[in-house]
PyMOL Python script that loads the backbone (N, CA, C, O; Angstrom):
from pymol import cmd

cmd.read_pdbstr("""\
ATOM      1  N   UNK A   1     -11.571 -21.111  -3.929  1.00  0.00           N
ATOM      2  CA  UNK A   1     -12.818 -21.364  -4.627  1.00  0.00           C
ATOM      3  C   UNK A   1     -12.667 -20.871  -6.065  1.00  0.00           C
ATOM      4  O   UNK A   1     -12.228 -19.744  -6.292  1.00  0.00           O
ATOM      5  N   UNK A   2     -13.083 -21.833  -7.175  1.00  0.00           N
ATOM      6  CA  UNK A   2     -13.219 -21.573  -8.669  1.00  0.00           C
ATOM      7  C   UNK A   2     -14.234 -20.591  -9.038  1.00  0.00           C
ATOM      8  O   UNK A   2     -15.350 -20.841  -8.583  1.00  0.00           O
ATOM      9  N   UNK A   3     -14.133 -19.599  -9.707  1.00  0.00           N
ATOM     10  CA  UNK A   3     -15.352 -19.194 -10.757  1.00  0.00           C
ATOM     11  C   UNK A   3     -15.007 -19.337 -11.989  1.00  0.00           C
ATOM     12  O   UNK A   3     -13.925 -19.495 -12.555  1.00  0.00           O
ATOM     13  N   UNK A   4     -16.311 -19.244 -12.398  1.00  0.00           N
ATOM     14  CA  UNK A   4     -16.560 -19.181 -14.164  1.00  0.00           C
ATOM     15  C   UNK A   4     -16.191 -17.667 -14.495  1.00  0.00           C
ATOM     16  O   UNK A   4     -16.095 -16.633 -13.834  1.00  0.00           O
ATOM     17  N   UNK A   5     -16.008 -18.073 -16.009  1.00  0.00           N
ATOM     18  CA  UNK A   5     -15.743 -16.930 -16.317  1.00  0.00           C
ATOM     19  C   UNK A   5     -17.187 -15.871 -16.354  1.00  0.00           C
ATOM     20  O   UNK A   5     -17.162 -14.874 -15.633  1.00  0.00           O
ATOM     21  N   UNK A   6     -17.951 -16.041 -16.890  1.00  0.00           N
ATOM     22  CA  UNK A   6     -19.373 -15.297 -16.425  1.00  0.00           C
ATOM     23  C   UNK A   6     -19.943 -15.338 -15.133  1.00  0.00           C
ATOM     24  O   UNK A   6     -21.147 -15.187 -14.927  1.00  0.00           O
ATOM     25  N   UNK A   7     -18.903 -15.585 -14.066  1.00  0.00           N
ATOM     26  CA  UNK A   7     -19.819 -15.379 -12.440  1.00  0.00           C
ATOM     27  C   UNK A   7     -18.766 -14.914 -11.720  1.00  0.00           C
ATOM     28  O   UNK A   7     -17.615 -15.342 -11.803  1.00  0.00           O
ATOM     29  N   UNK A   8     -19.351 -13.582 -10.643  1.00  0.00           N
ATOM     30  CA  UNK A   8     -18.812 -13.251  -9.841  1.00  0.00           C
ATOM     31  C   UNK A   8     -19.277 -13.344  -8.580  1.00  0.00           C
ATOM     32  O   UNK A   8     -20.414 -13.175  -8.138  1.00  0.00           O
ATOM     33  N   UNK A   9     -17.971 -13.718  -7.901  1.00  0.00           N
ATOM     34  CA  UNK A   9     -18.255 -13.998  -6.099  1.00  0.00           C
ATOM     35  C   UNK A   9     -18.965 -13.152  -5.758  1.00  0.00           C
ATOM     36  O   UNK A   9     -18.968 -12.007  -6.210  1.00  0.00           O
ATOM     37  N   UNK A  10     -19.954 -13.761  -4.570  1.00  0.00           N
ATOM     38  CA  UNK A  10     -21.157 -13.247  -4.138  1.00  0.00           C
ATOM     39  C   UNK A  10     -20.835 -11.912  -2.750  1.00  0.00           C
ATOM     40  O   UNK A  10     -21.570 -11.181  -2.086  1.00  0.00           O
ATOM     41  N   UNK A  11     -19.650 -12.100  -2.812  1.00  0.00           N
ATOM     42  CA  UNK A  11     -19.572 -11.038  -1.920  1.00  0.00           C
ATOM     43  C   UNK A  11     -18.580 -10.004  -2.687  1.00  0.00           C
ATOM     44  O   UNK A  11     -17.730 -10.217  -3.552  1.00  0.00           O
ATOM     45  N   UNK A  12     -18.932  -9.003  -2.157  1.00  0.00           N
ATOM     46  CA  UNK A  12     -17.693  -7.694  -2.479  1.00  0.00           C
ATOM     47  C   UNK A  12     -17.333  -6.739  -1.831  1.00  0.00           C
ATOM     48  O   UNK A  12     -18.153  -5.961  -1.345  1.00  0.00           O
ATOM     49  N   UNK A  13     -16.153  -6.612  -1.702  1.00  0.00           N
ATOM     50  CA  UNK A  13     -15.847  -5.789  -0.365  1.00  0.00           C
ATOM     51  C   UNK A  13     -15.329  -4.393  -0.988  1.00  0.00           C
ATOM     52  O   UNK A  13     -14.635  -4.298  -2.000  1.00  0.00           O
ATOM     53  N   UNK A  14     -15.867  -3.175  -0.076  1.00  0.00           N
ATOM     54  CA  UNK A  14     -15.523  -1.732  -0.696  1.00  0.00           C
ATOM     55  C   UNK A  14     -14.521  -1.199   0.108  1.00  0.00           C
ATOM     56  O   UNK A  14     -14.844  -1.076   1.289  1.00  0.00           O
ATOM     57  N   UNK A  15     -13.315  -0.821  -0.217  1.00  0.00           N
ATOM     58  CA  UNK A  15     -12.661   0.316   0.774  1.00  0.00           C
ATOM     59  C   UNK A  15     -13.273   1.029   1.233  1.00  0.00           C
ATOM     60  O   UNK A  15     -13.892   1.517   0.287  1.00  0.00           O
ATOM     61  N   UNK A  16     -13.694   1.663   2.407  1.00  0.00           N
ATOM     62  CA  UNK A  16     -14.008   2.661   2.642  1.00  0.00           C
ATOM     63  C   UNK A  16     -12.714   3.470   3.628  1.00  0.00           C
ATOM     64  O   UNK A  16     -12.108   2.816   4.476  1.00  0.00           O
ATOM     65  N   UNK A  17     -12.416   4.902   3.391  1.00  0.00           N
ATOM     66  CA  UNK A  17     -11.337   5.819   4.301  1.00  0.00           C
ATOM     67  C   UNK A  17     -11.933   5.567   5.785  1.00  0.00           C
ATOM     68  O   UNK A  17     -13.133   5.396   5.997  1.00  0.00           O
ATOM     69  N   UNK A  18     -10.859   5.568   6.854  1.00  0.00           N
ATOM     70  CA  UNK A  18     -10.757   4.934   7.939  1.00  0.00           C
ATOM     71  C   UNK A  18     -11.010   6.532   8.299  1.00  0.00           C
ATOM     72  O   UNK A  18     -10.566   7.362   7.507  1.00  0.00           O
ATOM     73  N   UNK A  19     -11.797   7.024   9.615  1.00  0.00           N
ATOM     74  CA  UNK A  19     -11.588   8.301  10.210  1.00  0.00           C
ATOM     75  C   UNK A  19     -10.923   8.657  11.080  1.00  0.00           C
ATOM     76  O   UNK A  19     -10.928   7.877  12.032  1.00  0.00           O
ATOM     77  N   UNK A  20     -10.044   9.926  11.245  1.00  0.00           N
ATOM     78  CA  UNK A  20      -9.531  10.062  12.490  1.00  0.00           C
ATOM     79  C   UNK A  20     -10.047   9.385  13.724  1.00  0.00           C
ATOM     80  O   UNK A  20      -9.418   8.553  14.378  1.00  0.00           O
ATOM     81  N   UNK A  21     -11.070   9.757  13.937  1.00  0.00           N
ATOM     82  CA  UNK A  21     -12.138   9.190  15.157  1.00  0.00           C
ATOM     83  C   UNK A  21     -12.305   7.928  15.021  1.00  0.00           C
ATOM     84  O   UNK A  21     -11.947   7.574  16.144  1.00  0.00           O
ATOM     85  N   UNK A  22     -12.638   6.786  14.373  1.00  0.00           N
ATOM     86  CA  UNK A  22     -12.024   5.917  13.937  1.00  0.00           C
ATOM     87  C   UNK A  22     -10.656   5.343  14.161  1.00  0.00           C
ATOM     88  O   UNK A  22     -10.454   4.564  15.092  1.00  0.00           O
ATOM     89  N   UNK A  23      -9.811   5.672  13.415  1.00  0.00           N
ATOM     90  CA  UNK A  23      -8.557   5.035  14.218  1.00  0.00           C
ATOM     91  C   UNK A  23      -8.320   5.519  16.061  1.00  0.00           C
ATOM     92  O   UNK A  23      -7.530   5.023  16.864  1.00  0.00           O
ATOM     93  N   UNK A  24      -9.090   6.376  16.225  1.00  0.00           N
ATOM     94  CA  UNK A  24      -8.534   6.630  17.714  1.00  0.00           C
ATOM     95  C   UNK A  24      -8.887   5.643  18.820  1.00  0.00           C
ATOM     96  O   UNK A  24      -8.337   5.188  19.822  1.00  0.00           O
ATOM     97  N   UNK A  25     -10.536   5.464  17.928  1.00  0.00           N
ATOM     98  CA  UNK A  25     -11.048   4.239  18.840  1.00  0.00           C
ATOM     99  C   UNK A  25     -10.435   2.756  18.476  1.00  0.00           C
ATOM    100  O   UNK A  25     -10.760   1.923  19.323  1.00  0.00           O
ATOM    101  N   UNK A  26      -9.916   2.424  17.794  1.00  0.00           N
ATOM    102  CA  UNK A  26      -8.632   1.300  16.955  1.00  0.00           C
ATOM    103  C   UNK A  26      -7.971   1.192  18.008  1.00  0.00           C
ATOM    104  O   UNK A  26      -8.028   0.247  18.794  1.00  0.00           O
ATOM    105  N   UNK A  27      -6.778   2.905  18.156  1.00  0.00           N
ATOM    106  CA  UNK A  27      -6.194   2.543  19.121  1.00  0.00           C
ATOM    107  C   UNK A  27      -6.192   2.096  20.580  1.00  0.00           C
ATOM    108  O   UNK A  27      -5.589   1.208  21.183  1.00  0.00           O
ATOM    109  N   UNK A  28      -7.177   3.126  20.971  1.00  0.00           N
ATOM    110  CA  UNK A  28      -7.996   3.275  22.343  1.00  0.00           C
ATOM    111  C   UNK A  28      -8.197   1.621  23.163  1.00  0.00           C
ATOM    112  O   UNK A  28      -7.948   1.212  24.298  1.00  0.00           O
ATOM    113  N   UNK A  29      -8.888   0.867  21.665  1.00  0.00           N
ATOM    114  CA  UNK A  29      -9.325  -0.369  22.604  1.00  0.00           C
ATOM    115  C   UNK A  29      -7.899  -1.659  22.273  1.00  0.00           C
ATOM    116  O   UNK A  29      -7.653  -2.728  22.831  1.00  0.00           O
ATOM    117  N   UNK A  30      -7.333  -1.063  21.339  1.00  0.00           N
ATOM    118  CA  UNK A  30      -6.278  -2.346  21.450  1.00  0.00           C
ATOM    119  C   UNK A  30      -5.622  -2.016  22.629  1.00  0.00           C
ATOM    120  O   UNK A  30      -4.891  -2.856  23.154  1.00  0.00           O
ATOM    121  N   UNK A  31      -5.805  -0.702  23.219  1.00  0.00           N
ATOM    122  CA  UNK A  31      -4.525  -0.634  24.236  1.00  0.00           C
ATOM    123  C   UNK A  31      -5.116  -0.480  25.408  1.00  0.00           C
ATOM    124  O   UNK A  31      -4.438  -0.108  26.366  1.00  0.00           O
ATOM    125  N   UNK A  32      -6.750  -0.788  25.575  1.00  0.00           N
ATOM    126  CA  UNK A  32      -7.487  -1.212  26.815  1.00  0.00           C
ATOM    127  C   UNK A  32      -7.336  -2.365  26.695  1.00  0.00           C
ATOM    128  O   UNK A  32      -7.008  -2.809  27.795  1.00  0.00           O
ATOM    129  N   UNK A  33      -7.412  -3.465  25.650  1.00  0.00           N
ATOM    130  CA  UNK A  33      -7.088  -4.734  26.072  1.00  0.00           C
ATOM    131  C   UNK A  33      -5.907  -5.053  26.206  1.00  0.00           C
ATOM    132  O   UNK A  33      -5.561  -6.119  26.715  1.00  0.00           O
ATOM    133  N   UNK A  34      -5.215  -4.284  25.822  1.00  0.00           N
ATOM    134  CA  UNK A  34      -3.785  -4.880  26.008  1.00  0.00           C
ATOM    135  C   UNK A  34      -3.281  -5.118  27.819  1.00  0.00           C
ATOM    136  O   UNK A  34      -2.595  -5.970  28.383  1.00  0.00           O
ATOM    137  N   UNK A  35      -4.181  -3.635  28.391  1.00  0.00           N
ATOM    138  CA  UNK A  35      -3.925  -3.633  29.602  1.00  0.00           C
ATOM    139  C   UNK A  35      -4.893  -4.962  30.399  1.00  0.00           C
ATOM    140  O   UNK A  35      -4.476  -5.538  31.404  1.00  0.00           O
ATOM    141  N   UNK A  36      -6.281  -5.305  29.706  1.00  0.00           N
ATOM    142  CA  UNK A  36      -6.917  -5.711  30.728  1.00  0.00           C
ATOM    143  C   UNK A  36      -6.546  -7.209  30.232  1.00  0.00           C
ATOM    144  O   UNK A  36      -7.231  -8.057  30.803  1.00  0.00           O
ATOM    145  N   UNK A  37      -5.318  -7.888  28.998  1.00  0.00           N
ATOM    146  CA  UNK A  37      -4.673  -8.790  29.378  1.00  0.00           C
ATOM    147  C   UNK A  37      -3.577  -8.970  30.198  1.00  0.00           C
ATOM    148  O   UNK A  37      -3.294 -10.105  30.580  1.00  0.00           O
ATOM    149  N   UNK A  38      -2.808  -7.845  30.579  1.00  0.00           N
ATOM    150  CA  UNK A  38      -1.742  -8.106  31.383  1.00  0.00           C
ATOM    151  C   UNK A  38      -2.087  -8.271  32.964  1.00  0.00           C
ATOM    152  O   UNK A  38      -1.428  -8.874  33.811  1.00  0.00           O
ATOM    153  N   UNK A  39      -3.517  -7.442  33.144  1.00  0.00           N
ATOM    154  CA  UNK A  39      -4.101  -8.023  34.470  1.00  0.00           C
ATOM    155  C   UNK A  39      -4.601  -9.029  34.755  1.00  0.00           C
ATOM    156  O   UNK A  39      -4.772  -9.417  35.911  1.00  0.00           O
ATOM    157  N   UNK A  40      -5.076  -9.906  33.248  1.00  0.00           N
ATOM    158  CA  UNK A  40      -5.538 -10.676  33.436  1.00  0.00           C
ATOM    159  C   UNK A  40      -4.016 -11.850  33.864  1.00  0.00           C
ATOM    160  O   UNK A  40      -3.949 -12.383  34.972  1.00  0.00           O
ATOM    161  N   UNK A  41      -3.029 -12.048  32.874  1.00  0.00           N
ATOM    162  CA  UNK A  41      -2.063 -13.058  33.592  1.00  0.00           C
ATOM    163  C   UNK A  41      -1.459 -12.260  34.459  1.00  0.00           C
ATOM    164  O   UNK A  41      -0.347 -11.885  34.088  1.00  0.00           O
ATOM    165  N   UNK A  42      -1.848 -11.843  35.578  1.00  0.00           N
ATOM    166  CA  UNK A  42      -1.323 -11.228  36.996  1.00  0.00           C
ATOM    167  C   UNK A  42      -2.067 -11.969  37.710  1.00  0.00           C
ATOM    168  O   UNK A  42      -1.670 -12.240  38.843  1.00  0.00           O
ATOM    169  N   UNK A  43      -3.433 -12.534  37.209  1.00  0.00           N
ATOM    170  CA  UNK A  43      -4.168 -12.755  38.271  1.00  0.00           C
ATOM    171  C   UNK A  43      -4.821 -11.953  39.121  1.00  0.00           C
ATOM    172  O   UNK A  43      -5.336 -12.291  40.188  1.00  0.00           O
ATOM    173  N   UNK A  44      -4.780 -10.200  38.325  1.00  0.00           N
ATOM    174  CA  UNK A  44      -5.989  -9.477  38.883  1.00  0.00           C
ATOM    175  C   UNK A  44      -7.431  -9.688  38.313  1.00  0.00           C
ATOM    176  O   UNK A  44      -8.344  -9.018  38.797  1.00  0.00           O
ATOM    177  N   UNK A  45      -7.611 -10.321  37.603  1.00  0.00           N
ATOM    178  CA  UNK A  45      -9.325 -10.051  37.123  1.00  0.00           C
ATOM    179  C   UNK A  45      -9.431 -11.775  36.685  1.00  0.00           C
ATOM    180  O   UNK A  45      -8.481 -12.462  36.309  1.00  0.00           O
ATOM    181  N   UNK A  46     -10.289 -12.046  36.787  1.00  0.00           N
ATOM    182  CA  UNK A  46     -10.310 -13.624  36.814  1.00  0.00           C
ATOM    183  C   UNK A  46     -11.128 -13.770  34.805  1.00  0.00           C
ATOM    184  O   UNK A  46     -11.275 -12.877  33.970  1.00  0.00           O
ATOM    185  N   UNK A  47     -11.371 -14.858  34.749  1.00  0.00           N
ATOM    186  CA  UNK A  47     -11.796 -14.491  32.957  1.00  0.00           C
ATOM    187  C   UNK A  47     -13.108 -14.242  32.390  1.00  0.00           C
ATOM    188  O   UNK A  47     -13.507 -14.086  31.236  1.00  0.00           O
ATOM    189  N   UNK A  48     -13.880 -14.250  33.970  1.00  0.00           N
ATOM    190  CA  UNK A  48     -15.340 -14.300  33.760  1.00  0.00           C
ATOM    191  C   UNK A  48     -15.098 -12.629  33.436  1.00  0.00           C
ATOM    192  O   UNK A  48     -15.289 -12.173  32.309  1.00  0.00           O
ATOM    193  N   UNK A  49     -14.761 -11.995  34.309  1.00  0.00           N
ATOM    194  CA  UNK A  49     -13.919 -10.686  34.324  1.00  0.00           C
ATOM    195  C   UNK A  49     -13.799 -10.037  32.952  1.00  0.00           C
ATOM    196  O   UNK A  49     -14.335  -9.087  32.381  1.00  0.00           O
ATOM    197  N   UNK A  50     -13.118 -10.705  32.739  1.00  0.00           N
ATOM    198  CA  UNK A  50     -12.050 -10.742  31.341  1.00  0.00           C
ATOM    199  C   UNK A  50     -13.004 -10.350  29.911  1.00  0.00           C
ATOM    200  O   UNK A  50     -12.896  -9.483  29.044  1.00  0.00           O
ATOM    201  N   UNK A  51     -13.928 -11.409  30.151  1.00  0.00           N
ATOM    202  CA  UNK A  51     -14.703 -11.555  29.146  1.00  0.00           C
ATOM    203  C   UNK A  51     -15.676 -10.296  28.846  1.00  0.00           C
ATOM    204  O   UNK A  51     -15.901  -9.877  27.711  1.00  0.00           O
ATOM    205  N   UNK A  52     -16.223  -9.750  30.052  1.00  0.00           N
ATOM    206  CA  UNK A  52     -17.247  -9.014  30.463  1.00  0.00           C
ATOM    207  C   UNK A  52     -16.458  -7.415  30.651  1.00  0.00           C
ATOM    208  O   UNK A  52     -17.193  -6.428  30.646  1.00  0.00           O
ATOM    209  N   UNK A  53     -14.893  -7.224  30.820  1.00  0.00           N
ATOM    210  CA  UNK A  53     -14.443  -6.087  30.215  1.00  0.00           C
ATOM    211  C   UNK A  53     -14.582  -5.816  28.308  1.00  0.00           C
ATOM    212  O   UNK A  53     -15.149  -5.069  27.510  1.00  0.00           O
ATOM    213  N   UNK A  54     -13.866  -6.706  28.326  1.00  0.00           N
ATOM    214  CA  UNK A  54     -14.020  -7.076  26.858  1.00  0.00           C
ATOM    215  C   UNK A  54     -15.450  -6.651  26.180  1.00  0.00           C
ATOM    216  O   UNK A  54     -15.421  -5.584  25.568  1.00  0.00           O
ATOM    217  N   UNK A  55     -16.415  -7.196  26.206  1.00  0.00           N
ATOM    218  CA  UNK A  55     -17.756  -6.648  25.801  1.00  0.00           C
ATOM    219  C   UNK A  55     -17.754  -5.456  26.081  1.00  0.00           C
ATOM    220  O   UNK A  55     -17.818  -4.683  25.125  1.00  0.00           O
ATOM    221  N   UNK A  56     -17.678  -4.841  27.559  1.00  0.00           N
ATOM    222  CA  UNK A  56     -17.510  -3.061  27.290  1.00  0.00           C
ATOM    223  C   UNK A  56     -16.786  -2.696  26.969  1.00  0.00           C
ATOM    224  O   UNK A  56     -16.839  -1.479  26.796  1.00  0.00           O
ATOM    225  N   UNK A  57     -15.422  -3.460  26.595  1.00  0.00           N
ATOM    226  CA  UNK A  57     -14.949  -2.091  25.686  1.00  0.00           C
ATOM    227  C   UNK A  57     -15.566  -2.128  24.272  1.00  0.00           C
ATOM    228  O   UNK A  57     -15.863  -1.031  23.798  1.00  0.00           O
ATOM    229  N   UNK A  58     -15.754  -3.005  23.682  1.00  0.00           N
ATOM    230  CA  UNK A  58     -16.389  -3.445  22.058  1.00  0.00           C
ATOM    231  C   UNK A  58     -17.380  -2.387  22.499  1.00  0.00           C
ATOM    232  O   UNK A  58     -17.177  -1.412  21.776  1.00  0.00           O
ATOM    233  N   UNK A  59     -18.399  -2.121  23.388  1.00  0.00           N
ATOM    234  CA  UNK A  59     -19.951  -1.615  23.233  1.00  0.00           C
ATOM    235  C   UNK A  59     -18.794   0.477  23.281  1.00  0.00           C
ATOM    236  O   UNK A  59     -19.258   1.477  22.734  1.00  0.00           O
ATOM    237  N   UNK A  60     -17.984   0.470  23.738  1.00  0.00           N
ATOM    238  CA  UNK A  60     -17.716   1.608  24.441  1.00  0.00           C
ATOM    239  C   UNK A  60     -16.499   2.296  22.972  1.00  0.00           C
ATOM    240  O   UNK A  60     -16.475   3.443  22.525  1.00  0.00           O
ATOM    241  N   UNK A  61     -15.752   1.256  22.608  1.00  0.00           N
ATOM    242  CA  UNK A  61     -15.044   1.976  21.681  1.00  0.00           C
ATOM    243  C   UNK A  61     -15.824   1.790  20.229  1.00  0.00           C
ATOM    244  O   UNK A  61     -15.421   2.317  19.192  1.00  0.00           O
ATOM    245  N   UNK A  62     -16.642   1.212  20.292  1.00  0.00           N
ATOM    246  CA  UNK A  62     -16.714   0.024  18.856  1.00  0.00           C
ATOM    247  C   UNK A  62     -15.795   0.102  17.644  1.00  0.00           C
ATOM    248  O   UNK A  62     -15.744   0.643  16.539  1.00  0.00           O
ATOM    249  N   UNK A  63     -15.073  -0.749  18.451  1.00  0.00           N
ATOM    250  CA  UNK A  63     -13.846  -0.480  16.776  1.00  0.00           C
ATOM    251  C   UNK A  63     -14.460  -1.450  15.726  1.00  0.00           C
ATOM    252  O   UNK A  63     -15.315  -2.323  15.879  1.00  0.00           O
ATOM    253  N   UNK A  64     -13.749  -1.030  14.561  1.00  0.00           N
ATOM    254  CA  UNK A  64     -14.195  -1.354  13.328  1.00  0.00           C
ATOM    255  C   UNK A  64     -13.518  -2.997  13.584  1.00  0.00           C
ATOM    256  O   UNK A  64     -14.391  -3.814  13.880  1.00  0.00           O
ATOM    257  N   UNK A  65     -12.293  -3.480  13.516  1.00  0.00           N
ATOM    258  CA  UNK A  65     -11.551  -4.800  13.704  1.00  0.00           C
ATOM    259  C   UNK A  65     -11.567  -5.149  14.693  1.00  0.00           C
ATOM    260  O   UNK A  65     -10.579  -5.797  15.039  1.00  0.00           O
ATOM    261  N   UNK A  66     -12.816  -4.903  15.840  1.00  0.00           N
ATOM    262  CA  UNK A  66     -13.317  -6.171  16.877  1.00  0.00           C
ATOM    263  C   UNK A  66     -13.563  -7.304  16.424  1.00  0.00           C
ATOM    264  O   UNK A  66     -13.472  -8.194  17.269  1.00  0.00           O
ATOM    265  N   UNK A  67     -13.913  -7.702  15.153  1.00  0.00           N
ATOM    266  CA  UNK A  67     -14.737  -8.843  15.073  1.00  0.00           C
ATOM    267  C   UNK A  67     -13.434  -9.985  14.396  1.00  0.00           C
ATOM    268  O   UNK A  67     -13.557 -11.145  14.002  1.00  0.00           O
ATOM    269  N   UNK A  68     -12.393  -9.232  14.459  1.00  0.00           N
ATOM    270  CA  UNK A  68     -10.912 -10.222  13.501  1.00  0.00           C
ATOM    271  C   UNK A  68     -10.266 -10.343  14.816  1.00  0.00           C
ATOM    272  O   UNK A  68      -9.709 -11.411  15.073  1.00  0.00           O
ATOM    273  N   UNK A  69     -10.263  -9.512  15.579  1.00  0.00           N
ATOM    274  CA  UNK A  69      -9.703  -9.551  16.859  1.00  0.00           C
ATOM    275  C   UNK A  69     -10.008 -10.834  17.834  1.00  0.00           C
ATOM    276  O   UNK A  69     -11.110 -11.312  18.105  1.00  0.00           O
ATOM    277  N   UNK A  70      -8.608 -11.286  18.317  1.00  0.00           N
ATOM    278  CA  UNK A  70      -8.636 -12.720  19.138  1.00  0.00           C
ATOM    279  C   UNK A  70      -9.429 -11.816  20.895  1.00  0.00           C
ATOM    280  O   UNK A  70      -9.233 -10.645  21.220  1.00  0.00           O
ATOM    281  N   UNK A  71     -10.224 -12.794  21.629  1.00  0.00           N
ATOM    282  CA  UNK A  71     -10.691 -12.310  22.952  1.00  0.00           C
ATOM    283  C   UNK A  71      -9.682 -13.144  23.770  1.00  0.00           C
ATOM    284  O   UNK A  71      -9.805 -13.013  24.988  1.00  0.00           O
ATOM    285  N   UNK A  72      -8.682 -13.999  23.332  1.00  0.00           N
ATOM    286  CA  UNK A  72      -8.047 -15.277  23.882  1.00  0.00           C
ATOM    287  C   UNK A  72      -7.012 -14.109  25.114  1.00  0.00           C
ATOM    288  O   UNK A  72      -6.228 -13.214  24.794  1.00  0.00           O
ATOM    289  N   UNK A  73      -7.335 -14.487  26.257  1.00  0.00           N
ATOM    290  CA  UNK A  73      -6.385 -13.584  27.297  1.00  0.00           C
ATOM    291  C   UNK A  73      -4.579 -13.984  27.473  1.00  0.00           C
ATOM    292  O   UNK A  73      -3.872 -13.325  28.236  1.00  0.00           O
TER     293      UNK A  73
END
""", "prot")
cmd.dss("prot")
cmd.show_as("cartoon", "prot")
cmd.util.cbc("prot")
cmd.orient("prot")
């Protein structure tokens, strides 16, 4: 997308420092889903399953990069 030289994009994004507590829950849930995909192609948890772990972990870790994160099992 073009701008003018007198206009700036309507959005702006701030760094903000990531927290210990913070990255723990980062890690915490990439590596609950990691597990509750490998059960899932085992054929222990079916995807209705799948889906509905998934939401608790988002409600339980709330990581910051849930929302860039694929749910694809």
């Amino acid at each position: 997308m073009a701008y003018f030289a007198d206009e700036e994009p309507a959005l702006r994004f701030e760094r903000a420092p990531i927290t210990q507590d913070q990255m723990l829950h980062e890690f915490e849930y990439a590596l609950a889903q990691q597990i509750l995909k490998s059960m899932l192609k085992r054929n222990l948890i079916s995807d209705d399953e799948y889906r509905n772990i998934t939401i608790l972990n988002r409600k339980s870790f709330n990581p910051a990069l849930a929302g860039i994160m694929s749910d694809n099992g």
